[in-house]
Every structure is written in C-alpha cells, then in structure tokens.
C-alpha positions as CSV (number, residue, x, y, z in Angstrom):
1,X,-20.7,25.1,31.3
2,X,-17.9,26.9,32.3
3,X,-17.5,24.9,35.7
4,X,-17.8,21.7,33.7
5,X,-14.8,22.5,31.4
6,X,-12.8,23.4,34.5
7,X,-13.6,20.1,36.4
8,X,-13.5,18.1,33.3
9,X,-9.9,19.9,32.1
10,X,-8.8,19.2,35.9
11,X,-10.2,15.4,36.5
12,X,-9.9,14.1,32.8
13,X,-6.1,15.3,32.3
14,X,-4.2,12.0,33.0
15,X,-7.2,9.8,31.1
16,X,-7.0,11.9,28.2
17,X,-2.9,12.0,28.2
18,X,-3.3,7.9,28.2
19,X,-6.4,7.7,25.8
20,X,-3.7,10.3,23.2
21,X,-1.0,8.0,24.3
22,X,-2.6,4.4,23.8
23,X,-4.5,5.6,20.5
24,X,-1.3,6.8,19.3
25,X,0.6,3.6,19.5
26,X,-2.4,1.4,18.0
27,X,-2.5,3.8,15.2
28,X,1.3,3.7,14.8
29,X,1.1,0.1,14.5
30,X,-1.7,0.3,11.9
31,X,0.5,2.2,9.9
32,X,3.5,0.2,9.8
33,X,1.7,-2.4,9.1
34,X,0.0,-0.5,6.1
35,X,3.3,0.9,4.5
36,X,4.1,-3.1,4.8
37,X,1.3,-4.5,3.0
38,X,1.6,-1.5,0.7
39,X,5.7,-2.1,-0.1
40,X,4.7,-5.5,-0.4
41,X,1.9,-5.1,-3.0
42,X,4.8,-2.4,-4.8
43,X,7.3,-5.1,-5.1
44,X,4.6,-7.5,-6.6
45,X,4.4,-5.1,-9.1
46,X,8.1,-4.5,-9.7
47,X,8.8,-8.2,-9.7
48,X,6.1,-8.5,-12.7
49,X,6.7,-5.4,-14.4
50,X,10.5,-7.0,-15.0
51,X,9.1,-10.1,-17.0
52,X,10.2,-9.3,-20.6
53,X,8.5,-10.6,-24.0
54,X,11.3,-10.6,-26.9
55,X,10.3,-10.2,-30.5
56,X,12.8,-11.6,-32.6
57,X,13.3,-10.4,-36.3
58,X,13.9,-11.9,-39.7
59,X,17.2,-11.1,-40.9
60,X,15.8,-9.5,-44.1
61,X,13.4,-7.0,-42.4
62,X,14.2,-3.4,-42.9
63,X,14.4,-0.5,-40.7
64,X,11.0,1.3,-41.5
65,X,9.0,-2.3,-40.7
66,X,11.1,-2.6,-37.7
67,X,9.9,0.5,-36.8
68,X,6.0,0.0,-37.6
69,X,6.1,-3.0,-35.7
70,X,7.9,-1.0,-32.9
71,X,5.1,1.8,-33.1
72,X,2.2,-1.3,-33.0
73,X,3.6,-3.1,-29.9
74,X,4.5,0.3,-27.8
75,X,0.8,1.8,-28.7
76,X,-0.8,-1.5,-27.3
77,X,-2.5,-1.1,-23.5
78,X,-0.4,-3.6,-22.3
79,X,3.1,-1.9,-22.8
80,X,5.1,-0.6,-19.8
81,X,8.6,-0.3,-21.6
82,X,9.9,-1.1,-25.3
83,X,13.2,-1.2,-26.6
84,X,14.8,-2.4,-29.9
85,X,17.7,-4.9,-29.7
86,X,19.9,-5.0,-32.6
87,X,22.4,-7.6,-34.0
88,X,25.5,-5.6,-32.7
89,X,24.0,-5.1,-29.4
90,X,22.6,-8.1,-28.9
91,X,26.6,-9.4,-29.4
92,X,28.0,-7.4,-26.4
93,X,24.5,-8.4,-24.4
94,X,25.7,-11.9,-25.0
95,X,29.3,-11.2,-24.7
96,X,29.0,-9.9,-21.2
97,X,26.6,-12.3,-19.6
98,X,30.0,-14.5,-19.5
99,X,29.0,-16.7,-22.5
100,X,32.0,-17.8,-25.2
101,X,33.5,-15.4,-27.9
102,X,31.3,-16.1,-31.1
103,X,34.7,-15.5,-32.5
104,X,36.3,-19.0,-31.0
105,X,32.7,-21.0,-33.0
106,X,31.8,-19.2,-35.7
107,X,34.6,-16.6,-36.4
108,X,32.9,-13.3,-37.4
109,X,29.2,-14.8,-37.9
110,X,27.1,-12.9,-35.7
111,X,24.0,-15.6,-35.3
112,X,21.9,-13.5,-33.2
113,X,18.7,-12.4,-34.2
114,X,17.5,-8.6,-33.7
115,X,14.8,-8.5,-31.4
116,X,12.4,-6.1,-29.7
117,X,11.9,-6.6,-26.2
118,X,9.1,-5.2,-24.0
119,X,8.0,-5.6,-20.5
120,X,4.2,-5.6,-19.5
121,X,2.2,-3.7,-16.9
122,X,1.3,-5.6,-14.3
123,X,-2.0,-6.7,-14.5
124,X,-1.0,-8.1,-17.8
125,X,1.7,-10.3,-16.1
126,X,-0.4,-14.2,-16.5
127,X,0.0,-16.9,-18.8
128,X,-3.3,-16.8,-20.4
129,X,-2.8,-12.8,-21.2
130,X,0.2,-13.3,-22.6
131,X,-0.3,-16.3,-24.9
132,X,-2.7,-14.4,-26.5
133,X,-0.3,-10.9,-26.5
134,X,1.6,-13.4,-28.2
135,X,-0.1,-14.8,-31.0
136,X,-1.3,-11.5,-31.7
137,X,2.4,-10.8,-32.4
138,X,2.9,-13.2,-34.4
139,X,0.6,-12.5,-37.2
140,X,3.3,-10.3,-38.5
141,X,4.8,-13.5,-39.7
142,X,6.5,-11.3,-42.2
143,X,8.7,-9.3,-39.6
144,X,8.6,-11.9,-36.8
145,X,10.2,-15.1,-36.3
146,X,9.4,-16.1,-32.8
147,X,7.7,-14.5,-29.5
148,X,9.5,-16.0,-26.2
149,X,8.9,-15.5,-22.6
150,X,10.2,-17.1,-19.2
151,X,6.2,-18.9,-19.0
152,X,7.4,-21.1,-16.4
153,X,8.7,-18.1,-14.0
154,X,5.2,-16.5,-14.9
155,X,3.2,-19.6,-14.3
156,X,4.7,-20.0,-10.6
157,X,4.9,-16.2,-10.1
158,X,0.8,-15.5,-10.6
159,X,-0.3,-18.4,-7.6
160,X,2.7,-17.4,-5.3
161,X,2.5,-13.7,-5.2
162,X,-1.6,-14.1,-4.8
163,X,-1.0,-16.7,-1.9
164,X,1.7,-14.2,-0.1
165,X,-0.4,-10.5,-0.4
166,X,-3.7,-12.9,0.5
167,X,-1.8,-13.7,3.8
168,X,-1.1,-10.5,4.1
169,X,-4.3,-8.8,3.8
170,X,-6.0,-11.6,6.0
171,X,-3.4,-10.1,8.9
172,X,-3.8,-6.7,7.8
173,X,-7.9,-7.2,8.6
174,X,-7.4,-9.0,11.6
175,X,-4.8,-6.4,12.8
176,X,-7.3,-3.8,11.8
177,X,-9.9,-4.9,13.6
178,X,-7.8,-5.7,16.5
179,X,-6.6,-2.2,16.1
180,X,-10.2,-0.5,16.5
181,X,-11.0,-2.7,19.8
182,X,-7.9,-1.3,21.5
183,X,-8.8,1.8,20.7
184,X,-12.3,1.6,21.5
185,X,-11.4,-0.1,25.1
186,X,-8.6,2.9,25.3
187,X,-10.8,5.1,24.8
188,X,-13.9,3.3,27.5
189,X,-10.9,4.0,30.1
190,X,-10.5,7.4,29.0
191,X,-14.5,8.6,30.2
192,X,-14.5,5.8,33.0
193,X,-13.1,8.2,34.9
194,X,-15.6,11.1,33.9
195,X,-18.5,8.6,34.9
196,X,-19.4,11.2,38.2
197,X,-19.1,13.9,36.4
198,X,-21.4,13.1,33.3
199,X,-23.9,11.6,35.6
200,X,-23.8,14.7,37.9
201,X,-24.2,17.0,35.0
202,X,-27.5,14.8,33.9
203,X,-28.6,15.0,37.7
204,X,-28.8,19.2,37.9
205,X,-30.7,19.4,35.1
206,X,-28.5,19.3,31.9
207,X,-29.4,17.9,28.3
208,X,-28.1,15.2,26.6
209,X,-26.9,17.5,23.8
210,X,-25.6,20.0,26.3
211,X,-23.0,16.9,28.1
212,X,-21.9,15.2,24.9
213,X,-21.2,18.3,22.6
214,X,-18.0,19.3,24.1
215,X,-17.0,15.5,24.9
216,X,-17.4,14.7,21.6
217,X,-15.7,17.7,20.4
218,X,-13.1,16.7,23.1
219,X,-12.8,13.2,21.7
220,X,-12.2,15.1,18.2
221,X,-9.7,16.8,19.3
222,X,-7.8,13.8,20.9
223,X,-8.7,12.0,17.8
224,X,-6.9,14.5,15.9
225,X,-3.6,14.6,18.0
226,X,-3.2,10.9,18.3
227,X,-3.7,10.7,14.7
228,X,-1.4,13.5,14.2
229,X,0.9,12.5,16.4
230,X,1.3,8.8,14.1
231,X,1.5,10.1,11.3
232,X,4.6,12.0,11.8
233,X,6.0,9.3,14.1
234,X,5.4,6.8,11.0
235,X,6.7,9.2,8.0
236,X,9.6,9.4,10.6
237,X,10.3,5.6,10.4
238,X,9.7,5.0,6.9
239,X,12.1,8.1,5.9
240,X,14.8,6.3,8.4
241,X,14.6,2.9,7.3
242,X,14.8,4.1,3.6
243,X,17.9,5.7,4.5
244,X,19.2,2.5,5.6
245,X,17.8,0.9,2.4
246,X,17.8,3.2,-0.3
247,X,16.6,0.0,-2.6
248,X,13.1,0.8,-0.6
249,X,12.7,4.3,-2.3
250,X,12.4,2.8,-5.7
251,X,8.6,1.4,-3.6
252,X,7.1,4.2,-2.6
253,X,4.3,5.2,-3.6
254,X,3.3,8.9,-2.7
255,X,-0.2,8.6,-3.6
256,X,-1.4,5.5,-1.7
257,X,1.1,7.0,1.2
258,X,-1.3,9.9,1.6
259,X,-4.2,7.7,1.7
260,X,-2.8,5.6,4.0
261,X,-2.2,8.7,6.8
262,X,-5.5,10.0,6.0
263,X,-7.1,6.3,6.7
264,X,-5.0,7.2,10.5
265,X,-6.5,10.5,10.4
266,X,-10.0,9.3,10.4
267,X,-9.7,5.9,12.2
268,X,-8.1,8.0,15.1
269,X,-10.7,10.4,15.0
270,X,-13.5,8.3,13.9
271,X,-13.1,5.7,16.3
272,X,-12.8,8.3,19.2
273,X,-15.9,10.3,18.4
274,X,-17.9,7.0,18.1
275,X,-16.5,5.1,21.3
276,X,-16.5,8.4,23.4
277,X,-20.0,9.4,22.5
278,X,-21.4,5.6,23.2
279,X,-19.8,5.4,26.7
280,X,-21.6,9.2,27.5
281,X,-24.6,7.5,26.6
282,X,-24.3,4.7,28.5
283,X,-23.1,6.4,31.7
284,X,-26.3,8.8,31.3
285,X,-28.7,6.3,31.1
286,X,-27.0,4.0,34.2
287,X,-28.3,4.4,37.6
288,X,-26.3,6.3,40.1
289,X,-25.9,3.3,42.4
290,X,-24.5,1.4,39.2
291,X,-21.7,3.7,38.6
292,X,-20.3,2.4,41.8
C-alpha cells in the first residue's frame, strides 16, 4: 500500500495537477454562467416588482376609510410595497415630471385625485391576476373611483421575459451538460496515465476494493480542490465586476449564491468520484495487451 501511494504520488503528479487544472476552469465557467442566469432571473423580478397599481380616491373619503382600505390592500398576499399618495403630493409628483403649472389652467384648483399606489410581488405580475386584484378593489366603490395599471407594458412584459430566461436555461442545460463531459474526459486523461499501475496492482494479487479506495478518495480530494479552487476564483469575479457596477449589488441574492457554489462543490467532486472510479474499473477488467 505504501509503495502504491509512493508510485502513484510520483507518476500521477502532472495528470492530477491538469485533471485540478481542467476541472477547475469547467467549473469556473459553470459558475459564471450560473450567477448569469441567476442575475438574469433577479432582474426579471425587479423589472416586475416596479409595475405599480394606483388606487385613486373620491374626494369626499375621510382619513380613517383611507386608512382601512390602506390596511385591506397591504394585508393581501399579493403586496410587495404600499404607499398613500395625497392631493398635495400628488401636485409636486406632477409638477416635477416636467408637466405645466396647474396654476397657468386652473389657478389654485388642484384636480388631482389622492391615490394609493402599490406594487406586486412578482409572481403576481400578469394580466389575468391583476384584472382580478382589480375588480376586487373596486368593490369598495364607496372609497374608490378607478384602479389603473400600465396593462399594455404587463401584457408584452409576461411573453418576453419567459422567451429570454427560456433561452437562457436551454444554454444553461446544454452548457451543463457540456460542462460534465469535459470534466469526465479531463478526468479519463487524469488515470490514463495510471493504467500500468492499476493493472499491475490487480496482477500481484490486489482487490478491487483495495485499488479504488484510495483513488477514489484521491479523486475526492481533487474534486474538492478544483471545486474550491472556483469557487473563490468566481466570488472573486462577481465581487470585481460589482465594483465596477454597483447597480449589480441591488441583484444578488445571497441565498441562491450559496447554492450555486455548493452545486460546484458537488459537480466537482461528484463528477470526479464517478468518472475516476469508472475508468479503475474499466482498466481492471482490460487485458494487459489492450492497455497498449
């Protein structure tokens, strides 16, 4: 045993070093590619968490049925954000959008309405869904005088934002499984040149268990670094380019971060236990004259 980890340590040190090395940049790549798809499933999110619904108000409703309809619309599932617009404020809102004085049309008439405007989570974010968040506003007829919201920007949104993460994820699969053949061919190149070695092993008298056990815990271990060795690489990039971009902060999202580095962790190691061990296997049961 011991004279197998010497030769093995001695023989396998510049396969190994390029198995680290080539699983290390496939699994960089993966990861790149998996913050994209995850910024780019973030700012599908953003995009429709900014679509607002506005309430606006009767002119005769008072402050405590403003604020029971407030309390309704903030305690439904659907609400990300509420705020209350008032007459005043929806003046200066108007006023500094660029529009003309009300003061030059109407002198000191303030025609806008107060309003209560919300934006929705997400998933809420399609025309169907909302008509109906809608008209379940506008049963308070008493407080309410109309719903709106941009339904053409919402109707072109849903089918465009699906099209462009579908795309995405069809790459992302096809990058992935690309991803696990490098490897796995990375890794077949790695015990090529071990071939001898295993077969001699098999030839003195040794078990199956007795060869693969430390290979496998070898390929573990290289697993491990190359895995390792991405995931800082990668937190090292995305912490750079935010830098450059602060706007890119405002998408991160720690927790599916984590699960993507842990999906590195065990497609580096995963992939190198599994290719390693069926190469051993296949060497052992080869022919001496075959290994040739």
């Amino acid at each position: 045993m011991t004279q197998f980890g010497k030769s093995s340590n001695q023989k396998g040190k510049p396969s190994y070093f390029m198995a680290i090395l080539g699983v290390t940049i496939v699994l960089l790549f993966v990861g790149i590619f998996g913050w994209l798809i995850l910024n780019a499933s973030k700012y599908t999110e953003k995009l429709k968490e900014n679509v607002e619904m506005q309430v606006y108000l009767r002119s005769n409703i008072k402050q405590k049925e403003i604020d029971s309809l407030k309390n309704y619309i903030a305690a439904q599932p659907y609400t990300r954000a509420i705020e209350y617009i008032d007459k005043e404020t929806a003046r200066k809102k108007w006023q500094s959008s660029g529009e003309e004085e009300f003061n030059t049309v109407l002198g000191d008439e303030n025609p806008l309405p107060a309003s209560i405007n919300f934006n929705l989570k997400s998933e809420y974010v399609v025309r169907d869904t909302m008509e109906k968040i809608k008209a379940d506003i506008l049963r308070h007829e008493i407080y309410v005088q109309s719903v709106n919201y941009p339904a053409q920007l919402v109707e072109k949104m849903g089918p465009v934002l699906k099209w462009i993460l579908g795309i995405l994820i069809a790459f992302s699969v096809v990058f992935l499984v690309s991803s696990i053949v490098l490897i796995d061919n990375t890794v077949k190149l790695a015990m090529y040149s071990n071939r001898f070695l295993i077969k001699t092993m098999q030839m003195v008298g040794a078990t199956r268990d007795f060869i693969t056990k430390p290979i496998n815990i070898r390929a573990v271990i290289n697993g491990a670094i190359s895995a390792s060795i991405a995931v800082v690489l990668l937190f090292g990039i995305i912490v750079t380019i935010e830098r450059l971009f602060p706007e890119l902060t405002d998408l991160r999202d720690n927790g599916r971060l984590v699960l993507l580095f842990l999906l590195i962790i065990v497609l580096g190691i995963g992939i190198s236990v599994f290719s390693t061990h069926r190469s051993v296997i296949k060497y052992l049961k080869m022919k001496l004259d075959d290994l040739y």
